[in-house]
C-alpha positions as CSV (number, residue, x, y, z in Angstrom):
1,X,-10.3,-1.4,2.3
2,X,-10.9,1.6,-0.2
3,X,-9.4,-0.3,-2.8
4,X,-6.9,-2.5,-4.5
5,X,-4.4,-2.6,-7.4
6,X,-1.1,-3.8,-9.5
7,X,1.4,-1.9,-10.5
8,X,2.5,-1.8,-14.0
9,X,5.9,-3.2,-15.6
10,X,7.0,0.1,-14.6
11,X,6.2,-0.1,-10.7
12,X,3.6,2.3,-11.4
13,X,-0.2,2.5,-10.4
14,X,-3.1,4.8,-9.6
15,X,-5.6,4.4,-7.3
16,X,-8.8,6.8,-7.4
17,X,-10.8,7.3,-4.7
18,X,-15.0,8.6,-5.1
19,X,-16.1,9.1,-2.1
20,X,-13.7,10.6,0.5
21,X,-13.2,9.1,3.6
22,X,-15.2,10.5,6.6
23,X,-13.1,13.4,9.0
24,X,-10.7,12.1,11.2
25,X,-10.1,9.0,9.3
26,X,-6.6,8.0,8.7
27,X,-6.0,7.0,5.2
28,X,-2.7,4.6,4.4
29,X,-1.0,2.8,2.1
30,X,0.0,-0.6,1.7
31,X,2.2,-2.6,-0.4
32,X,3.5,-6.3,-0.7
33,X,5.4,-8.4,-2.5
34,X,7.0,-7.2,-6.3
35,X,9.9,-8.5,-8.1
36,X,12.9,-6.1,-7.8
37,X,14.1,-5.0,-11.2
38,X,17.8,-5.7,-9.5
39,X,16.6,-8.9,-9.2
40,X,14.8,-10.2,-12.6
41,X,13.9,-13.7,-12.5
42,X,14.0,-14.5,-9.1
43,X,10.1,-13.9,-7.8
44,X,7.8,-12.1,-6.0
45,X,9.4,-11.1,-2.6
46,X,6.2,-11.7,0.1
47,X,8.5,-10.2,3.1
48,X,8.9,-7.0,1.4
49,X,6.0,-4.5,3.2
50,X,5.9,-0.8,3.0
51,X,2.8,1.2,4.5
52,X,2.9,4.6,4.0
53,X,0.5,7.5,6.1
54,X,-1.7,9.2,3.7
55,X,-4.0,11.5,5.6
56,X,-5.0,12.2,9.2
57,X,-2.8,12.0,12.5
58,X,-0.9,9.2,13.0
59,X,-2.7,6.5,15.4
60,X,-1.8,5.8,18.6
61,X,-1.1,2.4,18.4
62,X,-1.1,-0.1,15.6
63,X,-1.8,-3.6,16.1
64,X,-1.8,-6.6,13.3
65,X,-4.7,-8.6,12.3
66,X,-3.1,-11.6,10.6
């Protein structure tokens, strides 16, 4: 993991990276959970996942670690 954080009231967020990461390497993006602004009051959703491809070639297969 490169990094982690929030986003803002707004849904928004940055995320800076230093050092890039080494050729070939396939950079994504991950996000969990957030309240729905269509849905005010009722909680953080934990079943709500998006991960998004960044950089590199897809891989060939993608397992889960949990």
């Amino acid at each position: 993991m490169l990094g982690a954080v929030r986003t803002d009231e707004n849904g928004e967020f940055g995320l800076g990276i230093v050092d890039g990461p080494d050729a070939g390497a396939v950079l994504y993006l991950v996000a969990q959970g957030g309240e729905a602004k269509t849905a005010v009051g009722a909680g953080s959703n934990p079943a709500t996942t998006l991960m998004a491809l960044l950089r590199g070639d897809a891989p060939a297969q993608v397992r889960s670690t949990s």
